[in-house]
Structure formats: structure tokens, C-alpha cells
C-alpha atoms as a printed R data frame, in Angstrom:
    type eleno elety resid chain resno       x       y       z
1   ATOM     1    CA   UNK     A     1 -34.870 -18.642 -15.134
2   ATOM     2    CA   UNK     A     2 -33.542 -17.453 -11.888
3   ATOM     3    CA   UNK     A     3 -30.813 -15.233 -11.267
4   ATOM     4    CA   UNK     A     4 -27.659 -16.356  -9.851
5   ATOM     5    CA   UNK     A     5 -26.574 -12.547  -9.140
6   ATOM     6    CA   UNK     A     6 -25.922 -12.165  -5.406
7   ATOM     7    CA   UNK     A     7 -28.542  -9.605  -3.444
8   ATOM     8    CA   UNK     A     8 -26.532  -6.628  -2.182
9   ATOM     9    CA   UNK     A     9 -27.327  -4.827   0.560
10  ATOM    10    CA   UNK     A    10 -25.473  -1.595  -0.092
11  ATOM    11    CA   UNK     A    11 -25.376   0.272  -3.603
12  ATOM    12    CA   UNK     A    12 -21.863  -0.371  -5.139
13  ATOM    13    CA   UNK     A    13 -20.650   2.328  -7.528
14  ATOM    14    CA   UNK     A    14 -17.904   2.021 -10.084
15  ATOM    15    CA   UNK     A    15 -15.078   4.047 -10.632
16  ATOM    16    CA   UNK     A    16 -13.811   4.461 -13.874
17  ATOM    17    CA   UNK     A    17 -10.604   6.327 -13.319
18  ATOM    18    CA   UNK     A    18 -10.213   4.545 -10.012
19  ATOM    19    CA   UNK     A    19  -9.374   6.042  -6.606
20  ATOM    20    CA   UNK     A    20  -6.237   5.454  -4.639
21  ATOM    21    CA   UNK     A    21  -6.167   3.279  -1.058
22  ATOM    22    CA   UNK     A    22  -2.909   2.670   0.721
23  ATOM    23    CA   UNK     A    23  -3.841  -1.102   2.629
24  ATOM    24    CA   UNK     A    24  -1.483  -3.403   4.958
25  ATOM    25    CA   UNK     A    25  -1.320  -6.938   5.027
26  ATOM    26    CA   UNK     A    26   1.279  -8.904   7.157
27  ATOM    27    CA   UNK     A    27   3.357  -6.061   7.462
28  ATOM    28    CA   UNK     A    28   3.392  -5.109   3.793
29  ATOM    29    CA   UNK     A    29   2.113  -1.590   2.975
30  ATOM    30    CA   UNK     A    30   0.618  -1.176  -0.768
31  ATOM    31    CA   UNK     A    31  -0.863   1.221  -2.668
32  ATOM    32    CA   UNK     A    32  -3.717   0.057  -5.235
33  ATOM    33    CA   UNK     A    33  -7.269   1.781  -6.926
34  ATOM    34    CA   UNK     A    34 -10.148   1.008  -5.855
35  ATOM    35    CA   UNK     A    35 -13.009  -0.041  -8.809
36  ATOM    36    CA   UNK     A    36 -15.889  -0.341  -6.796
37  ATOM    37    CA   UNK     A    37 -16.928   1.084  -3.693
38  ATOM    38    CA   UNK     A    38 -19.686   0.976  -1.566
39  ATOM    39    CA   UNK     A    39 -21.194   1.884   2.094
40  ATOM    40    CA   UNK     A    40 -19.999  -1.370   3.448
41  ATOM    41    CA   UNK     A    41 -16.912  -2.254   1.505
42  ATOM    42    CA   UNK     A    42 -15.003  -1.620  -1.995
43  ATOM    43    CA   UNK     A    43 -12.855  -3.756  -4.696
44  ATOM    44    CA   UNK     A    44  -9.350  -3.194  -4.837
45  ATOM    45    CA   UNK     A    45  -7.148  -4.363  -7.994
46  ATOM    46    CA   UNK     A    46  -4.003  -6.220  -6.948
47  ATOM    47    CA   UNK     A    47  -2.141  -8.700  -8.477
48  ATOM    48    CA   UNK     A    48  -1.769 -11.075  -5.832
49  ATOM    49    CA   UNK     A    49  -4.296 -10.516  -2.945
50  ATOM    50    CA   UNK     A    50  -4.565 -12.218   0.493
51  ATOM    51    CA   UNK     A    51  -6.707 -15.058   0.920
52  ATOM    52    CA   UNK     A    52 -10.299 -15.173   1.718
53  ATOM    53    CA   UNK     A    53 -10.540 -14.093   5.995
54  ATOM    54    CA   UNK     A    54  -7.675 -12.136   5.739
55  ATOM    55    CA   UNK     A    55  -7.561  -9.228   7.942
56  ATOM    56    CA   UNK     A    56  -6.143  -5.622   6.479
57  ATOM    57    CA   UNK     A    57  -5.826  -2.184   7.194
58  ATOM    58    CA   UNK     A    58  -7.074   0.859   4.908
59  ATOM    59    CA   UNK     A    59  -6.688   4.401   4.328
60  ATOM    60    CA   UNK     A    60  -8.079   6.305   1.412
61  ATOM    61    CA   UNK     A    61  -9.095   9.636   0.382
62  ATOM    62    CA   UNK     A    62 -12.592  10.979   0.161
63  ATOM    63    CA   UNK     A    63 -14.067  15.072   0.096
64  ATOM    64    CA   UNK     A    64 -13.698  15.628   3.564
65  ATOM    65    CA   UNK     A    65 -10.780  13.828   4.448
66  ATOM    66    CA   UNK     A    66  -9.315  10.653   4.987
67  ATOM    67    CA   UNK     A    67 -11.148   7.364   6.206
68  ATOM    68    CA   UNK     A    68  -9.595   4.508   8.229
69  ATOM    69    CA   UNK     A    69 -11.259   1.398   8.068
70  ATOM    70    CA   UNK     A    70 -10.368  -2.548   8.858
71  ATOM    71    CA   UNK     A    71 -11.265  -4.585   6.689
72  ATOM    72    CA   UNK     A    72 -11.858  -8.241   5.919
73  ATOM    73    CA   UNK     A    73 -11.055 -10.215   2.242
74  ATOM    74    CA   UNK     A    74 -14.463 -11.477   1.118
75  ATOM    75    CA   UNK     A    75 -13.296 -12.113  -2.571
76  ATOM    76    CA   UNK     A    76 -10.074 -13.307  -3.924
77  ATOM    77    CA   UNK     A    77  -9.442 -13.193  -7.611
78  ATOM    78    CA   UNK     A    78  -5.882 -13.712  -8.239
79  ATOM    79    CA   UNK     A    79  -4.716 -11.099 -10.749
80  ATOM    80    CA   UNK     A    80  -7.235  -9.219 -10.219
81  ATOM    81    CA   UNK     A    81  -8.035  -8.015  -6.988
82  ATOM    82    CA   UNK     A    82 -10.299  -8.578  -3.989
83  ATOM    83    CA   UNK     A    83 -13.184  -7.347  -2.644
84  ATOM    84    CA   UNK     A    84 -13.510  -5.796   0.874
85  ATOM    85    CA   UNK     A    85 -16.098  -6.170   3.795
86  ATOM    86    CA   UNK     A    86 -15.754  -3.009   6.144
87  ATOM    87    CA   UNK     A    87 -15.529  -4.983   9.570
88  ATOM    88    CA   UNK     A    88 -14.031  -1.206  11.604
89  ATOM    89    CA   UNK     A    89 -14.514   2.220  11.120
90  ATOM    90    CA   UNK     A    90 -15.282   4.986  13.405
91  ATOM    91    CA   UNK     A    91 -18.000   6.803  13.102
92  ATOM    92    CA   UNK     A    92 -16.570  10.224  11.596
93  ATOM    93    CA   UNK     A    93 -14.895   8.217   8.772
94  ATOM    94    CA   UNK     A    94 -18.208   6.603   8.195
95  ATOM    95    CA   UNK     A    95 -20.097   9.623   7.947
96  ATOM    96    CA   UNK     A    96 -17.646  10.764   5.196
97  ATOM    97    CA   UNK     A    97 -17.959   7.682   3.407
98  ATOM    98    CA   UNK     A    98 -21.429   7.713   3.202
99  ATOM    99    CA   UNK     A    99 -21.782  11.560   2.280
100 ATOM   100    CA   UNK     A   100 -19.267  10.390  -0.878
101 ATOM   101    CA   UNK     A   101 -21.428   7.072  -1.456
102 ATOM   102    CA   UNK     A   102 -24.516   9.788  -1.577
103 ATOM   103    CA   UNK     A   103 -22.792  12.265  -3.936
104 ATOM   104    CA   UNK     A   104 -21.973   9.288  -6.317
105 ATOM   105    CA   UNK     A   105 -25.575   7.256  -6.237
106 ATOM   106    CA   UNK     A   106 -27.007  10.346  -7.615
């Protein structure tokens, strides 16, 4: 029987003990953890996210420094969280992102 499990085309990692990312939405700054991440996006748990094609702004911490990204809502899970498609991020940011992505694959 086939799989119904979605192909990926980055590696996604979990994080156990979570990692901080301060996001805006409409105006509203928030601070949530991150469960997943990955090269070209990440999960963050909230309580009441945006809806699917939302548009929001992120900054989090990674060895190196701090990336800035936009973003777009791919998932919604009310209670839960949503799940984040990197649609911006210059390319310094990105270049820390991936050295963290490579650290953590290993």
C-alpha cells in the first residue's frame, strides 16, 4: 500500500527543547518555539495561528547570529501551530541557516 506521507524536499529536524522565534502578523509581535526546522522553512507552536497564505515576519537565533526571513503559512493547525515556507531571506542569513541545518543532520 502506498504512502500518503508528503515527499520533502529539504531534511526537517526536530527540536526537542525547542528554539525561540520572535514572528509578526498584522501588527502583532509574538514570541513562540520552533519544533521543526528545516533549510526551507520550520513549525512554530501557537495557539491560534494565521490562516493558510498568510504573510509573516521572522527573527530567530542560530550559532552565528540572527536570521531574518519572510515567511508564508503553509499549515494551519489550530492549537497547535503552523508550519512555515521561507518565501525571503538574504543570503548571509541563509548561509547561517544552512551551516545550523548541517550541524543538526549529522
Amino acid at each position: 500500500m502506498a504512502s500518503k506521507q508528503p515527499i520533502r524536499r529539504y531534511v526537517r529536524v526536530r527540536l526537542p527543547r525547542g528554539m525561540l522565534v520572535a514572528w509578526e502578523h498584522s501588527g502583532a509581535r509574538l514570541i513562540s518555539r520552533v519544533s521543526v526546522i528545516a533549510v526551507g522553512g520550520l513549525f512554530i507552536a501557537t495557539p491560534e495561528p494565521p490562516p493558510v497564505g498568510n504573510v509573516i515576519r521572522l527573527v530567530f537565533e542560530v550559532p552565528g547570529g540572527e536570521v531574518r526571513a519572510r515567511g508564508m503559512v503553509r499549515d494551519c493547525k489550530p492549537g497547535a501551530g503552523m508550519g512555515i515556507e521561507f518565501t525571503n531571506m538574504r543570503s548571509e542569513a541563509r548561509a547561517k541557516l544552512n551551516r545550523l541545518m548541517k550541524t543538526l543532520s549529522k
